[in-house]
C-alpha positions as CSV (number, residue, x, y, z in Angstrom):
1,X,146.0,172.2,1.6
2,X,148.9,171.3,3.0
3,X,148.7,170.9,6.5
4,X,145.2,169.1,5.6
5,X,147.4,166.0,3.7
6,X,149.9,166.2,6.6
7,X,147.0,165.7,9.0
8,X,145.6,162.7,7.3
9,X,148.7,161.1,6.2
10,X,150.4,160.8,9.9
11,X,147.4,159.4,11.4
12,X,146.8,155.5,11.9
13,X,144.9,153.9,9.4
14,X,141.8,151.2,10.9
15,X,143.6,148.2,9.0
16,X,146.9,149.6,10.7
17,X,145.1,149.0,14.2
18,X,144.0,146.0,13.5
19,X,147.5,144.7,12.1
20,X,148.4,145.7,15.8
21,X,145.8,144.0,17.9
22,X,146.2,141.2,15.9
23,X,150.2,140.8,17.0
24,X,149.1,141.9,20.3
25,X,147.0,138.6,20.3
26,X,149.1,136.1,19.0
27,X,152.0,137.1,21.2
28,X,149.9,136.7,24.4
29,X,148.5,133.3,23.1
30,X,152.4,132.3,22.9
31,X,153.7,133.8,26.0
32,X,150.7,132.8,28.4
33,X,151.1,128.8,28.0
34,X,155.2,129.6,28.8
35,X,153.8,131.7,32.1
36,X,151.3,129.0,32.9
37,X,153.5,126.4,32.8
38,X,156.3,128.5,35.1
39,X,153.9,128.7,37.3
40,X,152.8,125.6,37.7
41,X,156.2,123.9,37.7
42,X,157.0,126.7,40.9
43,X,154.0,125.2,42.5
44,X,154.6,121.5,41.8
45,X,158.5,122.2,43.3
46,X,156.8,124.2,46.3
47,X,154.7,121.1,47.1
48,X,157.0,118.3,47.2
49,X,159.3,120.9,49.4
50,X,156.3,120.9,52.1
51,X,155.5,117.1,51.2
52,X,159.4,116.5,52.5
53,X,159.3,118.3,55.4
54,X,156.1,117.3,56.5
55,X,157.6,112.9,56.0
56,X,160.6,114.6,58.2
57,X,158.9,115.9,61.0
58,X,157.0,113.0,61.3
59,X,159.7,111.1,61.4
60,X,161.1,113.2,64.1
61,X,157.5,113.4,66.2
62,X,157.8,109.5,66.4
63,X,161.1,109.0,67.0
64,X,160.6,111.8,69.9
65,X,157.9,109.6,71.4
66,X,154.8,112.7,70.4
67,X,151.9,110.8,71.6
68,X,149.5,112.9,69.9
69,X,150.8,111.6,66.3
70,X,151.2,108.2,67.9
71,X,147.4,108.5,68.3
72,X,146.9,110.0,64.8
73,X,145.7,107.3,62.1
74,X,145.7,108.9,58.8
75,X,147.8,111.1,56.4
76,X,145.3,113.9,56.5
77,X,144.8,113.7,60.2
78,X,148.9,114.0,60.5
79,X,149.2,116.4,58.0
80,X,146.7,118.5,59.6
81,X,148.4,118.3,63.4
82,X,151.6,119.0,62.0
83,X,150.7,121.5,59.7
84,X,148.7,123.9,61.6
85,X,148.8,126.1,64.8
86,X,147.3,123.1,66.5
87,X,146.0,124.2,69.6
88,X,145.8,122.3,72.9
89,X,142.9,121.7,75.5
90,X,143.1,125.7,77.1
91,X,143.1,127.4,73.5
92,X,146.4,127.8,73.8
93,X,149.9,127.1,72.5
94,X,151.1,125.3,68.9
95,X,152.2,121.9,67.8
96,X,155.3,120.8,69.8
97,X,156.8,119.6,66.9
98,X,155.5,120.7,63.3
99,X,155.6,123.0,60.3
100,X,153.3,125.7,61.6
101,X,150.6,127.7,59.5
102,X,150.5,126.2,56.0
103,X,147.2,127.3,54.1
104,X,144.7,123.8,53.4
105,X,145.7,124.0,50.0
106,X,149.1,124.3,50.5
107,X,148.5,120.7,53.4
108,X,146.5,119.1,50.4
109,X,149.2,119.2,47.3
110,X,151.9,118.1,50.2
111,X,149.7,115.1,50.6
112,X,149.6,114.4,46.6
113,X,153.9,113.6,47.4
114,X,153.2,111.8,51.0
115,X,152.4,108.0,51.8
116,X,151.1,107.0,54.8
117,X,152.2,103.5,56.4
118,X,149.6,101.9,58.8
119,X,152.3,99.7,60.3
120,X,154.8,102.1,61.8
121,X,152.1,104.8,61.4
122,X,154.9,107.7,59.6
123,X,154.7,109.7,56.4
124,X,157.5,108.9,53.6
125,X,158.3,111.1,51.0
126,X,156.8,109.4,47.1
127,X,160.2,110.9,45.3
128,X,157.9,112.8,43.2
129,X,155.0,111.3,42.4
130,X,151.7,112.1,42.5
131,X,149.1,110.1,44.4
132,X,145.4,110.7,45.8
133,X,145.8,112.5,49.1
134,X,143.2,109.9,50.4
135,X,144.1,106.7,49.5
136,X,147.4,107.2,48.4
137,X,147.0,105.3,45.0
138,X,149.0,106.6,42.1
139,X,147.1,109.6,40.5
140,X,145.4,108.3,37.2
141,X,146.4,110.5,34.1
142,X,143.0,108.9,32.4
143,X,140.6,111.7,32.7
144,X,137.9,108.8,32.8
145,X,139.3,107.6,35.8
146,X,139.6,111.1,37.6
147,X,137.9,111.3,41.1
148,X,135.1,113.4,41.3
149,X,137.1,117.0,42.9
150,X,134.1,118.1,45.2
151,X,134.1,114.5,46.8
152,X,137.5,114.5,47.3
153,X,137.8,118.0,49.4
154,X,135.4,116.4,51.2
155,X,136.6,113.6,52.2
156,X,139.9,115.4,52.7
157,X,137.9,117.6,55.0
158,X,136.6,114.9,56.9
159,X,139.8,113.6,57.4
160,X,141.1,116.2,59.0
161,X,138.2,116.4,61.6
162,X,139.0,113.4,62.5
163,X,142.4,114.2,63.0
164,X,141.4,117.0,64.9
165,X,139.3,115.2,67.1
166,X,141.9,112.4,68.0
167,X,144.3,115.3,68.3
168,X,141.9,117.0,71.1
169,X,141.4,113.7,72.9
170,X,145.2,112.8,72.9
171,X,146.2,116.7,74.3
172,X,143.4,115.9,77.3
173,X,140.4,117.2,76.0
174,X,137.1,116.2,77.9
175,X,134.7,117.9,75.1
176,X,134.8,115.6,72.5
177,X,134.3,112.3,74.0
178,X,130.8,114.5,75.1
179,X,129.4,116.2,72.4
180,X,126.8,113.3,71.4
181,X,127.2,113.8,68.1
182,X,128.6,114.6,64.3
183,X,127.6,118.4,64.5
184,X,128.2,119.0,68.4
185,X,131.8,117.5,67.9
186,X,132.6,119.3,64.6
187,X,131.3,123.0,65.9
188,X,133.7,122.4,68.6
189,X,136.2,121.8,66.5
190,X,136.1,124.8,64.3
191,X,134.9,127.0,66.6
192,X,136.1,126.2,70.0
193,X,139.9,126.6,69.4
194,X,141.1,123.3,69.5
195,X,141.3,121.9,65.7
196,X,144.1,123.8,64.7
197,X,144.2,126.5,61.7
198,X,143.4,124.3,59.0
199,X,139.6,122.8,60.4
200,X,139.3,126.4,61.8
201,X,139.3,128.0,58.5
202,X,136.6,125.0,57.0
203,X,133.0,127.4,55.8
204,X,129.6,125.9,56.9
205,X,129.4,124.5,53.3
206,X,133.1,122.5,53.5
207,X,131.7,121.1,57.3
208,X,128.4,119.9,56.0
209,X,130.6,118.2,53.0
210,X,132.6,116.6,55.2
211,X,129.7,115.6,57.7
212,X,129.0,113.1,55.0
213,X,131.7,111.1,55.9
214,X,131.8,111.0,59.1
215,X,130.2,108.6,61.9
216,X,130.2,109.8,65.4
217,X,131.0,106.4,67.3
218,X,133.1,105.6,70.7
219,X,133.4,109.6,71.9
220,X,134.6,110.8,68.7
221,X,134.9,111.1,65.0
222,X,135.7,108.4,62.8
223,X,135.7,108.8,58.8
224,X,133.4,106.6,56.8
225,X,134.0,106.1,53.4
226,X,130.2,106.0,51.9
């Protein structure tokens, strides 16, 4: 008689359990924003880190007389070159001057700090602010006026194959000015050891995106913005 009360009184009731869960689940609603928002914050100050480095080697590529990013037209296309294990003509070697081996996405949220100027052709440093890797207009906080995400990797993409390309040609590459056309150029590109980590790692999918703005014209790639 006993032992049969002890037994049911030192168990855990249902409503007991569910008094549990129930703190279980309101503590991770509080503490996952607070992580979230760590995590971002590590990523944002990880980014404009890269996004300064990347304006200072440019500087320094420039100022050294590099005539491949004398040649290179666009903040993607330097990005990309100075970014990546860029490889030369024979398959071999890296950029002369760069910040080897960042990952795409790590190349892409750089570009949200970075500005390109057309007239001495450099990157500067934004102090902070956000802008379309593209275009490098401020980023709109108006959800209505957000850039369609798919369209923008692409173009991004595109970018860089044009980068890539000018890269090639600058370095003494003979292919390029050959290949006859979009596709020819950008298998060559990915596959043939030339366009550096980043356009290396593009999928068939993120190539075929990026085909769509690009114009094969004058021996190599130029982006078109449809």
């Amino acid at each position: 008689m006993y032992q049969r009360l002890f037994h049911r009184n030192s168990g855990i009731s249902l409503q007991e359990m569910l008094v549990v869960i129930a703190i279980i689940g309101v503590t991770t609603l509080i503490v996952l924003p607070a992580i979230s928002g760590l995590t971002e914050q590590a990523e944002q100050v990880s980014a404009k880190r890269n996004a300064q480095m990347l304006a200072s080697i440019s500087a320094t590529a420039r100022a050294t007389g590099d005539s491949i990013v004398r040649n290179l037209k666009s903040k993607p296309a330097i990005v990309s070159y100075l970014g990546s294990d860029f490889s030369l003509a024979n398959g071999t070697g890296s950029a002369r001057i760069g910040y080897a081996k960042l990952s795409l996405e790590d190349t892409l949220e750089a570009s949200r700090y970075l500005t390109y100027n057309p007239n001495t052709g450099g990157l500067s440093y934004t102090g902070g602010s956000r802008v379309n890797p593209i275009t490098d207009a401020p980023e709109s906080t108006d959800p209505d006026d957000a850039s369609d995400p798919q369209e923008e990797r692409d173009k991004w993409n595109a970018r860089l194959l044009e980068g890539a390309a000018t890269a090639s040609i600058s370095s003494g590459d003979t292919v390029i000015p050959s290949a006859g056309s979009i596709s020819a150029a950008i298998n060559f590109l990915v596959n043939g050891g030339i366009g550096g980590s980043l356009v290396a790692n593009l999928s068939n999918l993120e190539q075929n995106g990026a085909s769509s703005f690009l114009e094969y014209a004058d021996g190599t790639l130029r982006f078109e913005d449809n």
